[in-house]
C-alpha positions as a Markdown table, in Angstrom:
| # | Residue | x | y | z |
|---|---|---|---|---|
| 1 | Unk | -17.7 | 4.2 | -25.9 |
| 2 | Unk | -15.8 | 3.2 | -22.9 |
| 3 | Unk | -12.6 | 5.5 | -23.5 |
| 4 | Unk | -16.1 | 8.4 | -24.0 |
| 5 | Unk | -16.7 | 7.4 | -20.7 |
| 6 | Unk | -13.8 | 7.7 | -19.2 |
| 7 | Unk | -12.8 | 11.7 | -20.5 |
| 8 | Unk | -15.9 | 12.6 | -18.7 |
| 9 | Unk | -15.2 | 11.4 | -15.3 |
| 10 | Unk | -15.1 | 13.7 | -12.7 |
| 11 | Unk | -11.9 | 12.0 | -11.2 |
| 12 | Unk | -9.8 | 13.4 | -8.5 |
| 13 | Unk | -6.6 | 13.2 | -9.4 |
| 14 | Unk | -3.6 | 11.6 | -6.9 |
| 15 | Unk | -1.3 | 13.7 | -7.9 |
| 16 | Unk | 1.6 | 12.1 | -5.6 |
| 17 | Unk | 1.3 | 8.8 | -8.1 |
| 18 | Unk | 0.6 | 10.8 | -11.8 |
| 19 | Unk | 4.0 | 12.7 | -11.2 |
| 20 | Unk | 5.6 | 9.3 | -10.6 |
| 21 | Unk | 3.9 | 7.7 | -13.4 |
| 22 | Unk | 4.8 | 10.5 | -16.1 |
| 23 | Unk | 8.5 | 10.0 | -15.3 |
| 24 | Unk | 8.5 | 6.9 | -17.2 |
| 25 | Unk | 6.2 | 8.0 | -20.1 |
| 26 | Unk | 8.1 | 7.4 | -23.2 |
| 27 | Unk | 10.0 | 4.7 | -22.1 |
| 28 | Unk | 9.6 | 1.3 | -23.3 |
| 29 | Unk | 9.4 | -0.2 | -19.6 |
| 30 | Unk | 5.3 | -1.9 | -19.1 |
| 31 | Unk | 4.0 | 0.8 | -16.0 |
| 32 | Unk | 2.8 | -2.5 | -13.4 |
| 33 | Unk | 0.1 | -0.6 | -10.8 |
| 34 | Unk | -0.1 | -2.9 | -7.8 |
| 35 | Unk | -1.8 | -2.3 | -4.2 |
| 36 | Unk | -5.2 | -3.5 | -2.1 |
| 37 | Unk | -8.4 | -3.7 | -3.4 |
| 38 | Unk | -10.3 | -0.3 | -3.3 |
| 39 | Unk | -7.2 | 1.8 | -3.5 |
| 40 | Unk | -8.0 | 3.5 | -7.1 |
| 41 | Unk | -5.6 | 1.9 | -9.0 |
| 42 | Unk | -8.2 | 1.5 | -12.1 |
| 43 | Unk | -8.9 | 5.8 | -11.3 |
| 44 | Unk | -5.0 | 6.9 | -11.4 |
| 45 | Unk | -4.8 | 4.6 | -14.9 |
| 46 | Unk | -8.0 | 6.9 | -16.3 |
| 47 | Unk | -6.5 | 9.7 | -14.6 |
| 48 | Unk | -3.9 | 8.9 | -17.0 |
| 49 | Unk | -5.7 | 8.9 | -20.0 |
| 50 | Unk | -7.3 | 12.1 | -19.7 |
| 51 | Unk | -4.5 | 14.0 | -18.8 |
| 52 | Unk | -2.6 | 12.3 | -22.2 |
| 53 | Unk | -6.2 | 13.0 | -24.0 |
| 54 | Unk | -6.1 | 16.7 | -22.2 |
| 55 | Unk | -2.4 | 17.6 | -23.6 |
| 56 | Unk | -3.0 | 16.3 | -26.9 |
| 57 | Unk | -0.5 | 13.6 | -26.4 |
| 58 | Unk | -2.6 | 10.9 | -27.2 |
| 59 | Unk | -5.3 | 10.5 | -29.9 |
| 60 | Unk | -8.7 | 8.2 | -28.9 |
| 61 | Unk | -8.5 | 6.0 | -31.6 |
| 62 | Unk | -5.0 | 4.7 | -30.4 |
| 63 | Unk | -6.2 | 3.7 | -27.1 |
| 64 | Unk | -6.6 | -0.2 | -26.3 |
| 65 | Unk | -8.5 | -0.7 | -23.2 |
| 66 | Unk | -9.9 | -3.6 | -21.2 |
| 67 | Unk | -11.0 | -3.4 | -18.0 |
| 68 | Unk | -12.1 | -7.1 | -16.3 |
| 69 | Unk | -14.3 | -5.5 | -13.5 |
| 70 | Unk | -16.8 | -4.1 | -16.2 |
| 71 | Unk | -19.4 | -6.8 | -17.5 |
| 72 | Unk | -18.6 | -5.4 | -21.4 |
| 73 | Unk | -15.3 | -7.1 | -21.2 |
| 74 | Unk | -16.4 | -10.6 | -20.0 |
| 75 | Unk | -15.3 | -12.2 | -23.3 |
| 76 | Unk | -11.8 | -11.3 | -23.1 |
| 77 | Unk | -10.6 | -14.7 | -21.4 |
| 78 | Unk | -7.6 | -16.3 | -22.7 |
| 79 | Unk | -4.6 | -14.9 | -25.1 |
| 80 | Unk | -6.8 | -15.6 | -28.6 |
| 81 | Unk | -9.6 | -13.2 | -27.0 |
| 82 | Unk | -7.0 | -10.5 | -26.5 |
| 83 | Unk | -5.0 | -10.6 | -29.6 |
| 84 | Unk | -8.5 | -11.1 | -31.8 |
| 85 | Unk | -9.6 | -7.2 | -30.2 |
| 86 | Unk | -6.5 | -6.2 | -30.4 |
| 87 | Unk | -6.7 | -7.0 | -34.1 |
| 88 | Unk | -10.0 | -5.3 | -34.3 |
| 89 | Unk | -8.5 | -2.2 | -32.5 |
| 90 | Unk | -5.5 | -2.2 | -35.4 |
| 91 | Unk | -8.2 | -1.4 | -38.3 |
| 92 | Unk | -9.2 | 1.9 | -37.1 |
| 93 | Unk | -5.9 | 3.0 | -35.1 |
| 94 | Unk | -4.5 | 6.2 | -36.5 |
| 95 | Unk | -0.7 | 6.1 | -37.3 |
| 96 | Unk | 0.7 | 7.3 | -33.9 |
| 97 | Unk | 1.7 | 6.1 | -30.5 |
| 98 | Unk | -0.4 | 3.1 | -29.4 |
| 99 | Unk | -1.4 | 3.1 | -25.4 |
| 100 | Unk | -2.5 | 0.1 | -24.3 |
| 101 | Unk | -4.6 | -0.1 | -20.5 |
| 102 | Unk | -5.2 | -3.3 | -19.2 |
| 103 | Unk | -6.7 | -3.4 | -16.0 |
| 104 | Unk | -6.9 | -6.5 | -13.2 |
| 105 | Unk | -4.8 | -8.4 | -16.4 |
| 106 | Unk | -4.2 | -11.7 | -13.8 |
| 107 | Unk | -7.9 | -12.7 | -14.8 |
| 108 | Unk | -6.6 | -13.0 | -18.4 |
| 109 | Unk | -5.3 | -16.5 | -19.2 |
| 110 | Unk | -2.1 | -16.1 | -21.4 |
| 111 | Unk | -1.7 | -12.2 | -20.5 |
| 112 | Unk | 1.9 | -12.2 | -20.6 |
| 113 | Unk | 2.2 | -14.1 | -23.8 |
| 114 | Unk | 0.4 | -11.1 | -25.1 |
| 115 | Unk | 2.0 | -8.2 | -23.8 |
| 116 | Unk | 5.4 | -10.0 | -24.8 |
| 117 | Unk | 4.5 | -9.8 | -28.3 |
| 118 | Unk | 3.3 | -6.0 | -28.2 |
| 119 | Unk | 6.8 | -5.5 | -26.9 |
| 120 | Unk | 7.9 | -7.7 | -29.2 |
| 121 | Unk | 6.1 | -5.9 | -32.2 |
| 122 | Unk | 5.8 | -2.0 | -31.4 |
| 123 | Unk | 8.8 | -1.6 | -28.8 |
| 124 | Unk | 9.6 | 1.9 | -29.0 |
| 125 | Unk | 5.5 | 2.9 | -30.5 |
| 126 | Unk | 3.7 | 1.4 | -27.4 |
| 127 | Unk | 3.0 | 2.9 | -24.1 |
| 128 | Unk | 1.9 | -0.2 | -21.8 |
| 129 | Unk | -0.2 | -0.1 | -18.7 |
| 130 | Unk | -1.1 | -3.0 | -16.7 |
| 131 | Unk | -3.1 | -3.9 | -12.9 |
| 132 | Unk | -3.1 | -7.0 | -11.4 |
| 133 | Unk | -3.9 | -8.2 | -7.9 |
| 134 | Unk | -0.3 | -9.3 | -6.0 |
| 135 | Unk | -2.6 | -12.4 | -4.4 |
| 136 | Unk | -2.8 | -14.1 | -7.6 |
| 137 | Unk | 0.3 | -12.9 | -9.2 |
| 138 | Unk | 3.6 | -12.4 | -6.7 |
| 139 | Unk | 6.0 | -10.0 | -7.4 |
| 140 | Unk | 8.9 | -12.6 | -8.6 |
| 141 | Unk | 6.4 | -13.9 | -10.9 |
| 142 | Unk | 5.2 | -10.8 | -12.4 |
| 143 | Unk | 9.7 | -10.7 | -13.3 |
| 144 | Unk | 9.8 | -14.1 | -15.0 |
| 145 | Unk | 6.6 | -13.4 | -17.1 |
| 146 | Unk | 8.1 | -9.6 | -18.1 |
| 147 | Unk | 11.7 | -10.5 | -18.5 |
| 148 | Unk | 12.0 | -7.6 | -16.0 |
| 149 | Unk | 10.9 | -5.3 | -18.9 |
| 150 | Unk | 8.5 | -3.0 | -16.3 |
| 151 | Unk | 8.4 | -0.7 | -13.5 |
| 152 | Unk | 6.2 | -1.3 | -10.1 |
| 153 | Unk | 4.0 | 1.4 | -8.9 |
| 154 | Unk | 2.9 | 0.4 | -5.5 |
| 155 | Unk | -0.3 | 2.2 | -4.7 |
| 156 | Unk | -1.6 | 2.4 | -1.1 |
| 157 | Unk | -4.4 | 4.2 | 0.3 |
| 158 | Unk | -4.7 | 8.1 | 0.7 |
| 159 | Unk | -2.2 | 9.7 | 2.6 |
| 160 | Unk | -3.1 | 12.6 | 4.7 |
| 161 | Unk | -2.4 | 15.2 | 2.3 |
| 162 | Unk | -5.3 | 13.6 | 0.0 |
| 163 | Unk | -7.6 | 13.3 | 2.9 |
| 164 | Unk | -7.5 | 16.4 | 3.0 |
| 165 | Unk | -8.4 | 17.0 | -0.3 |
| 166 | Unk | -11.1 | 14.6 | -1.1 |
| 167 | Unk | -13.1 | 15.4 | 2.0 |
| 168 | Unk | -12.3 | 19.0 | 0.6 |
| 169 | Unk | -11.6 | 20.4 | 4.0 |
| 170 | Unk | -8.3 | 22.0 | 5.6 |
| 171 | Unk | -6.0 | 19.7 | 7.6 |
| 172 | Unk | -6.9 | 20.1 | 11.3 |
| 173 | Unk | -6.2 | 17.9 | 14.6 |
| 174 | Unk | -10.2 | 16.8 | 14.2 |
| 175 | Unk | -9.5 | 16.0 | 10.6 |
| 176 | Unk | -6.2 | 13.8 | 11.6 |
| 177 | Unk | -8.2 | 11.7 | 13.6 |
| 178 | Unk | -11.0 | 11.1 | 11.0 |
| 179 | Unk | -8.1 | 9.8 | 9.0 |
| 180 | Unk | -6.8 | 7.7 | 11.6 |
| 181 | Unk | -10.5 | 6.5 | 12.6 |
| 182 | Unk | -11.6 | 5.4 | 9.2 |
| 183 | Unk | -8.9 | 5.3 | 7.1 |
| 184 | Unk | -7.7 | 6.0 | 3.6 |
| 185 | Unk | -9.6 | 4.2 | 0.8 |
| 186 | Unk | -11.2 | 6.6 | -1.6 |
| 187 | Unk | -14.4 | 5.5 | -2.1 |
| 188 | Unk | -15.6 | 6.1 | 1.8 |
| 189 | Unk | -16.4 | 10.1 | 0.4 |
| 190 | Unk | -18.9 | 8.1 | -2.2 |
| 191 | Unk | -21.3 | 7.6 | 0.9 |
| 192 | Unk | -22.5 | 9.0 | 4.4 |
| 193 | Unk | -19.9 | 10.2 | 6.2 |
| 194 | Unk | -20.9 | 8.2 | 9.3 |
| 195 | Unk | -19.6 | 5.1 | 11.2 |
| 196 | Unk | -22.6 | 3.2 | 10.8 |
| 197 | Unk | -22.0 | 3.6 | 6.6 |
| 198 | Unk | -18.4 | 3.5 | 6.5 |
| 199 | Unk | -17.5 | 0.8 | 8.7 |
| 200 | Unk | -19.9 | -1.8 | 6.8 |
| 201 | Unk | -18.4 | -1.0 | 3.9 |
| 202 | Unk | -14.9 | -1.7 | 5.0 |
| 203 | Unk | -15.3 | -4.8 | 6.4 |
| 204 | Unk | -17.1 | -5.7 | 3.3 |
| 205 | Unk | -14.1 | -5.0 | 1.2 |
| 206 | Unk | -11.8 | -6.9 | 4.0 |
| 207 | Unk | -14.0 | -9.7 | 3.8 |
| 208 | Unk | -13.9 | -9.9 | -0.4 |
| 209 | Unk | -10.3 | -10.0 | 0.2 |
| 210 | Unk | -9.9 | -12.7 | 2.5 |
| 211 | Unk | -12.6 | -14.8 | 1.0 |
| 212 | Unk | -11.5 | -14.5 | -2.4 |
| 213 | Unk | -8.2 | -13.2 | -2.9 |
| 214 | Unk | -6.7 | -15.5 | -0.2 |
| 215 | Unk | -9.4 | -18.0 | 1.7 |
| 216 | Unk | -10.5 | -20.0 | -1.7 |
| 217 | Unk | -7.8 | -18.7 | -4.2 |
| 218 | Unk | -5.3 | -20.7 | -0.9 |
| 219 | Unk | -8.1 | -23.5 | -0.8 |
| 220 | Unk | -7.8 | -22.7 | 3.1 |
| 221 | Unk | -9.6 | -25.8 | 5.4 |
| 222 | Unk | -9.6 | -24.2 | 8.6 |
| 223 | Unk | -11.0 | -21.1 | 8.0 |
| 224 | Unk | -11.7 | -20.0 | 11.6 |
| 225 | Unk | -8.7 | -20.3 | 13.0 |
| 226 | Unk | -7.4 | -17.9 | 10.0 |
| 227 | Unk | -10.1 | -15.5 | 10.4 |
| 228 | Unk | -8.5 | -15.3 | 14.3 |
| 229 | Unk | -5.4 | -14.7 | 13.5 |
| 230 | Unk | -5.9 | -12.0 | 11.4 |
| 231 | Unk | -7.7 | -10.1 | 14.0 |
| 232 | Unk | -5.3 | -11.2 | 16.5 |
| 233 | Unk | -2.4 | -9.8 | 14.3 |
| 234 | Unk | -4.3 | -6.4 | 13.6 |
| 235 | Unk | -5.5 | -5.9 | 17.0 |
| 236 | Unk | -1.2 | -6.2 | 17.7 |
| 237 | Unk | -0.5 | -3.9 | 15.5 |
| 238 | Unk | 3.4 | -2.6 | 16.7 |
| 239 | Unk | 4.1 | -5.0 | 18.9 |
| 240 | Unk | 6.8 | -7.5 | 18.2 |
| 241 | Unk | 5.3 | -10.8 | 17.2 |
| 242 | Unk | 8.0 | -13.5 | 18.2 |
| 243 | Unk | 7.2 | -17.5 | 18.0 |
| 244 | Unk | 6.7 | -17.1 | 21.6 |
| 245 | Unk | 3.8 | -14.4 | 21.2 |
| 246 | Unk | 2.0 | -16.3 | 18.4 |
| 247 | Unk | 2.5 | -20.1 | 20.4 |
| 248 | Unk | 0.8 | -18.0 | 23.9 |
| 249 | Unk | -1.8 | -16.8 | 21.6 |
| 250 | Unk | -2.6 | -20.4 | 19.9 |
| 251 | Unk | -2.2 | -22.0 | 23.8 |
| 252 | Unk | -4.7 | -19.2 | 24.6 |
| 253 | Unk | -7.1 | -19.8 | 21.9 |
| 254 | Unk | -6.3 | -23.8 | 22.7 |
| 255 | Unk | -5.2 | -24.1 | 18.8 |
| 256 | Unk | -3.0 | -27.1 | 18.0 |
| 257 | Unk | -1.4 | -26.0 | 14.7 |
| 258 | Unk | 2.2 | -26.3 | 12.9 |
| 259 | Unk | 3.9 | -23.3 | 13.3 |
| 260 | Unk | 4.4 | -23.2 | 9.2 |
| 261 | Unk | 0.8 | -23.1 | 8.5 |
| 262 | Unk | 0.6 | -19.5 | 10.9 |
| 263 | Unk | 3.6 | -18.7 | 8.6 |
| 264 | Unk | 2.3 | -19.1 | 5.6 |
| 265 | Unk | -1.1 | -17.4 | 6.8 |
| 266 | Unk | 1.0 | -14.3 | 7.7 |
| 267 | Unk | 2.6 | -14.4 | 4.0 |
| 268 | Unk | -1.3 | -14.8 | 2.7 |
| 269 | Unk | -2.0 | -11.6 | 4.3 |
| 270 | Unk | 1.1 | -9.8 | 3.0 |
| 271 | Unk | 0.7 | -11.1 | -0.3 |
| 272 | Unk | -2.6 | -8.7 | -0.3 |
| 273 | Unk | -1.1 | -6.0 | 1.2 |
| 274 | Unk | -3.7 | -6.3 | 4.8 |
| 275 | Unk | -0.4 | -6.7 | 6.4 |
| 276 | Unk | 3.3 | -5.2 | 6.4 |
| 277 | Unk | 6.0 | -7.1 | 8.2 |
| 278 | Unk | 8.9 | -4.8 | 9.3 |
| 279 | Unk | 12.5 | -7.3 | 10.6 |
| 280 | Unk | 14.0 | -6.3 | 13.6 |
| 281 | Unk | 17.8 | -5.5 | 12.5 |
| 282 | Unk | 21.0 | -5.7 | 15.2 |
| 283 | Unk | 22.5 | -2.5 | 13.9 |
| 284 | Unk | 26.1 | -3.6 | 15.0 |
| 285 | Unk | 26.2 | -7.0 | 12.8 |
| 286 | Unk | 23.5 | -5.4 | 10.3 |
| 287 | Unk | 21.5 | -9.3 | 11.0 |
| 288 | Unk | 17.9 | -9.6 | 10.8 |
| 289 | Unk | 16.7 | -11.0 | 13.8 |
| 290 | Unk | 14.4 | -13.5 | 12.5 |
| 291 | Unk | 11.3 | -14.0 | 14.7 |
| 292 | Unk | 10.9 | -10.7 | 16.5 |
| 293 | Unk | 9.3 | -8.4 | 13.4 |
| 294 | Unk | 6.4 | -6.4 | 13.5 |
| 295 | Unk | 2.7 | -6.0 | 11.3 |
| 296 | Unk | 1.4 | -2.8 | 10.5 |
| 297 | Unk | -2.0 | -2.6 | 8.6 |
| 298 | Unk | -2.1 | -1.8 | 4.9 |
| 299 | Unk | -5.2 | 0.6 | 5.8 |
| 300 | Unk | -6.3 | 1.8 | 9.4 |
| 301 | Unk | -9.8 | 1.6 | 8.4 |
| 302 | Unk | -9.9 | -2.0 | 7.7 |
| 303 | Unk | -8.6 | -2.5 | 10.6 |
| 304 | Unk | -10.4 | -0.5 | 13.0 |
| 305 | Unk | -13.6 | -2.1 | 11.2 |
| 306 | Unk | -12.5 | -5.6 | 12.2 |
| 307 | Unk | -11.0 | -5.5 | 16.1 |
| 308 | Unk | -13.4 | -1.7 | 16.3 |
| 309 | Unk | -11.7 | 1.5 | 17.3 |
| 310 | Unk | -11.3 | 2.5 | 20.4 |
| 311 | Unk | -8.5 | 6.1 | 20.3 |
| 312 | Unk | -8.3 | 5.9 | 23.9 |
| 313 | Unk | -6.7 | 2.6 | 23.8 |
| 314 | Unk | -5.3 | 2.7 | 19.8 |
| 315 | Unk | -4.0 | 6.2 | 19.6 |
| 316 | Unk | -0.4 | 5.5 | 19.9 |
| 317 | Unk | -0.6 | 2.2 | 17.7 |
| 318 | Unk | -2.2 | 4.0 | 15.1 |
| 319 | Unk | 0.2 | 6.7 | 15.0 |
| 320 | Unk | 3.0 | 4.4 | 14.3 |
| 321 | Unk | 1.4 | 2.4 | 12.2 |
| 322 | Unk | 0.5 | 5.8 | 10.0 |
| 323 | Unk | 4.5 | 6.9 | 10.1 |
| 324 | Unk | 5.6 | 3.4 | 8.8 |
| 325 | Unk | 2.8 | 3.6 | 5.7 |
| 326 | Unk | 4.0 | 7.1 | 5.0 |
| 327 | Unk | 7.9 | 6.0 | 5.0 |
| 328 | Unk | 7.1 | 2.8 | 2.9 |
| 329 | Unk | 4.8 | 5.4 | 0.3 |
| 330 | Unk | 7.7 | 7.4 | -0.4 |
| 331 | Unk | 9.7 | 4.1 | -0.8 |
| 332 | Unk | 11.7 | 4.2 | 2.1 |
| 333 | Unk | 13.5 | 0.7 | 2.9 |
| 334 | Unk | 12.1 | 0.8 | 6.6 |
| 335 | Unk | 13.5 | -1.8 | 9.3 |
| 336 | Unk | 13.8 | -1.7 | 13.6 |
| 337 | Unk | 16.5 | -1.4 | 15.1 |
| 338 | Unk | 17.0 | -3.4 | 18.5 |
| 339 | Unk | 19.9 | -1.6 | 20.7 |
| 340 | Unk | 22.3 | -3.2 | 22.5 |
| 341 | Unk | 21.1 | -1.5 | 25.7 |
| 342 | Unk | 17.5 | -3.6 | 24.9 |
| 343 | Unk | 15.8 | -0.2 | 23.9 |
| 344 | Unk | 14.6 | -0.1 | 20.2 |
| 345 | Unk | 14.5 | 2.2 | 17.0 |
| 346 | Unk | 10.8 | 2.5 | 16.0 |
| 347 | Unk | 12.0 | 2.8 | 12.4 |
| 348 | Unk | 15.2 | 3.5 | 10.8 |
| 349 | Unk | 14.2 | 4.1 | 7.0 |
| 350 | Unk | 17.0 | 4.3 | 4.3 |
| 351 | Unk | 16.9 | 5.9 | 0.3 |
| 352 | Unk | 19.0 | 6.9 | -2.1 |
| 353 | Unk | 21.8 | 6.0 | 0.5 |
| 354 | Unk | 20.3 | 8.6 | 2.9 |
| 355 | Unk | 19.2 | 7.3 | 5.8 |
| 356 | Unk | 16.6 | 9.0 | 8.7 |
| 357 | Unk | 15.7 | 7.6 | 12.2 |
| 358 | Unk | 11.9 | 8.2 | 13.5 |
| 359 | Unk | 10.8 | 7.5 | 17.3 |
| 360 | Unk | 6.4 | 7.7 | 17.5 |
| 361 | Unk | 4.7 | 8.6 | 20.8 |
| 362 | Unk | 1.5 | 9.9 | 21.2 |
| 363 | Unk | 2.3 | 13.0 | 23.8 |
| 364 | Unk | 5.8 | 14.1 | 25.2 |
| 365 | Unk | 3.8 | 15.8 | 28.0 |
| 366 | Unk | 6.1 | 14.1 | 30.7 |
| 367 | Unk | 9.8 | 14.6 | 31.4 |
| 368 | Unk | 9.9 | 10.5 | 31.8 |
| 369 | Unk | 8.4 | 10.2 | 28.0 |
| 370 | Unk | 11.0 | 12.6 | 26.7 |
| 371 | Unk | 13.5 | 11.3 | 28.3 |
| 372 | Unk | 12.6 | 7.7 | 26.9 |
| 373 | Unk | 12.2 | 9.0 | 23.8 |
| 374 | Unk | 15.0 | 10.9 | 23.0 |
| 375 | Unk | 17.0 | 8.6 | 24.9 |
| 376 | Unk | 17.0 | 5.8 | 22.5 |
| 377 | Unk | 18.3 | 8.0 | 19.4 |
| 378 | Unk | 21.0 | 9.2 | 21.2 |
| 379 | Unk | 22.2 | 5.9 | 22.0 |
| 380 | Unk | 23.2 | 6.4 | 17.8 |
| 381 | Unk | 26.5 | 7.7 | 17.1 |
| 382 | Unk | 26.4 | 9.0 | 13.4 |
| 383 | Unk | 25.4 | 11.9 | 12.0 |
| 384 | Unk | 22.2 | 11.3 | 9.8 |
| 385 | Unk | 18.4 | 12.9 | 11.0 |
| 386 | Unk | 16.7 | 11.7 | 13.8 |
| 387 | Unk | 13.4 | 12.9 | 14.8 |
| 388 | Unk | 10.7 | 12.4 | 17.4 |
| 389 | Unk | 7.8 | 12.1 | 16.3 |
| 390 | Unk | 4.3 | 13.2 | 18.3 |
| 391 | Unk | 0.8 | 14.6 | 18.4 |
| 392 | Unk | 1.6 | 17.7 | 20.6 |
| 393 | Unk | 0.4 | 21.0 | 19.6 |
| 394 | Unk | 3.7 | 22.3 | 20.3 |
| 395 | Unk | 7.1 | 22.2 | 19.3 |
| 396 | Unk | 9.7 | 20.4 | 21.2 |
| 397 | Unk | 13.2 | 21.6 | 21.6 |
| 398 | Unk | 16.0 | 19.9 | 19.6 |
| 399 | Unk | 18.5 | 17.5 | 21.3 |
| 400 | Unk | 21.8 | 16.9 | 20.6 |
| 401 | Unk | 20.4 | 17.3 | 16.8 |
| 402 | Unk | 17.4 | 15.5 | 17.5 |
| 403 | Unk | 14.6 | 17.3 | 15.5 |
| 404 | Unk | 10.9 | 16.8 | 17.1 |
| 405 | Unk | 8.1 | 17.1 | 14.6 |
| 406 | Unk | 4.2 | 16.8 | 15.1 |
| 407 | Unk | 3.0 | 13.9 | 13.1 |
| 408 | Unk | 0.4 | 16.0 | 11.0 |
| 409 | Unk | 3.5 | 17.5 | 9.1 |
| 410 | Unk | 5.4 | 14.5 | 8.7 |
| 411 | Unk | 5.4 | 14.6 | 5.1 |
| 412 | Unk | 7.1 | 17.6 | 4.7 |
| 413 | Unk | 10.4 | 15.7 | 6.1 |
| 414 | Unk | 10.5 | 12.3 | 4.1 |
């Protein structure tokens, strides 16, 4: 009844993330989907389905499915609840590939003793999908449990490209900053199109995720002063945070706290994916310089829910924040680099031992801008790309082989 369901959907399909996933179909890897809440993890995994269902790759009656987030699954709780449907599901499978779908599998006790044993039993007959929330279940974890028998699909929000497409309207300056303004999580094209609908809603879904996902999963005390922080770090958003920025903040704030408990707070937030910390790297020793990083928000909307939007102020944060989420979505190893002169490398991102250097402004309308701009990559003596990145309408002229590129077609270059 539930797989019924499912074929006759009307889902909109991220194209970007099926084309990755079907690379690895018929391989006995588990296919791990990970990412915030309210990204449409649970949509690519039936987008899934019915394109296997579609192409006749699949028949129904070999499909195991459990989805915790729907009320008919509430009995599946432990490891004997699992392997008791599964049983159930074996009586009428047909003698083909299995596919088994598990989604938000962390609420499962015993999961992985489960999923071991399909491996265990069907191996080279069983397609495995799995979800699971990265607050309950860390990354290292999710390695020990799988004996590293799986491949990570990290799914973030839309990019512009499918903005564009499930607002069904053609990419435009206007439409750019709608995507800046309320950012990228499907389900804001389920309502009003407004701010006084959209913006509840996302500060709804931050708040489920710091209550529940971090606040009482972390058995946090001081709640408050976590709450501040947050907002603090968000409202920040591209500027280095150093001990010395946080400690002004707290003396602001007049917060006595140990310095490891704003640490671990910070690693809370990552864990869930409202955060991205980027290192600051000295490009001659290749060293990390430890405390002077930088957060960029996992979605623009949240964010611009919780500290409000303002593009007269935000515009250039946000448009750096964008270029990092896009580098990091098409897996991109992204770090700063902090010259020797003092000037700094917004991002220098690295793949398949390729390896691209981005500076963000918002307008190079001014000789000074250009100049500060350009400067900084030319201060690089290798060959690989270099761009400048910007809103302008038009297109700058390239600099001792630095490209400039408006921001709206970035993804045409990574």
């Amino acid at each position: 009844m539930v797989i019924q369901k499912i074929l006759q959907e009307n889902i909109i399909d991220r194209d970007f993330y099926l084309n990755r996933i079907n690379k690895y179909l018929n391989t006995p890897l588990i296919k791990v989907l990970i990412g915030q809440r309210r990204v449409w993890k649970s949509s690519i995994l039936k987008s899934v389905i019915q394109k296997l269902v579609e192409n006749s790759e699949i028949l129904i009656e070999n499909i195991f499915y459990i989805n915790k987030e729907l009320p008919v699954f509430d009995d599946v709780k432990n490891y004997d609840n699992l392997k008791e449907k599964f049983e159930k599901f074996l009586q009428n499978k047909k003698e083909w590939k299995i596919f088994v779908w598990i989604d938000e599998i962390q609420e499962i006790i015993g999961w992985e003793k489960f999923i071991n044993a399909l491996l265990a039993d069907y191996w080279e007959n069983i397609e495995i999908f799995i979800t699971w929330s990265n607050s309950f279940l860390l990354s290292w974890e999710l390695a020990t449990y799988l004996t590293w028998r799986y491949i990570e699909f990290n799914i973030l929000p839309l990019s512009y490209s499918e903005f564009s497409i499930f607002k069904n309207e053609e990419k435009s300056k206007k439409l750019f900053l709608e995507y800046l303004k309320f950012g990228w999580l499907p389900a804001i094209f389920k309502m009003e199109y407004s701010e006084e609908v959209i913006f509840p809603y996302l500060l709804w879904v931050y708040n489920t995720i710091v209550l529940k996902d971090i606040i009482a999963y972390h058995n946090i005390k001081n709640v408050s002063f976590f709450k501040d922080l947050y907002k603090y770090t968000l409202a920040n958003i591209w500027n280095i945070v150093s001990w010395k920025s946080i400690k002004d903040y707290l003396k602001s704030q007049n917060i006595a706290i140990w310095n490891e408990t704003v640490l671990n707070f910070l690693e809370y937030a990552l864990d869930t994916f409202i955060l991205n910390k980027v290192y600051s790297v000295n490009p001659e020793t290749k060293k990390y310089f430890e405390i002077y990083n930088k957060y960029y928000s996992g979605d623009l909307g949240l964010r611009n829910a919780l500290v409000w939007f303002d593009l007269k102020i935000d515009i250039w944060n946000l448009l750096e924040n964008y270029v990092y989420l896009e580098l990091k979505r098409n897996n991109y190893e992204v770090k700063i680099w902090r010259l020797k002169s003092g000037k700094e490398i917004d991002f220098i991102a690295t793949k398949n031992w390729i390896t691209k250097y981005f500076q963000v402004c918002y307008l190079l309308g001014w000789e000074e801008t250009i100049k500060r701009e350009y400067s900084s990559l030319e201060e690089i003596r290798d060959n690989w790309e270099k761009y400048v990145v910007s809103f302008d309408d038009i297109d700058f002229w390239i600099s001792n082989g630095i490209k400039h590129i408006n921001i709206m077609d970035l993804e045409e270059v990574l």
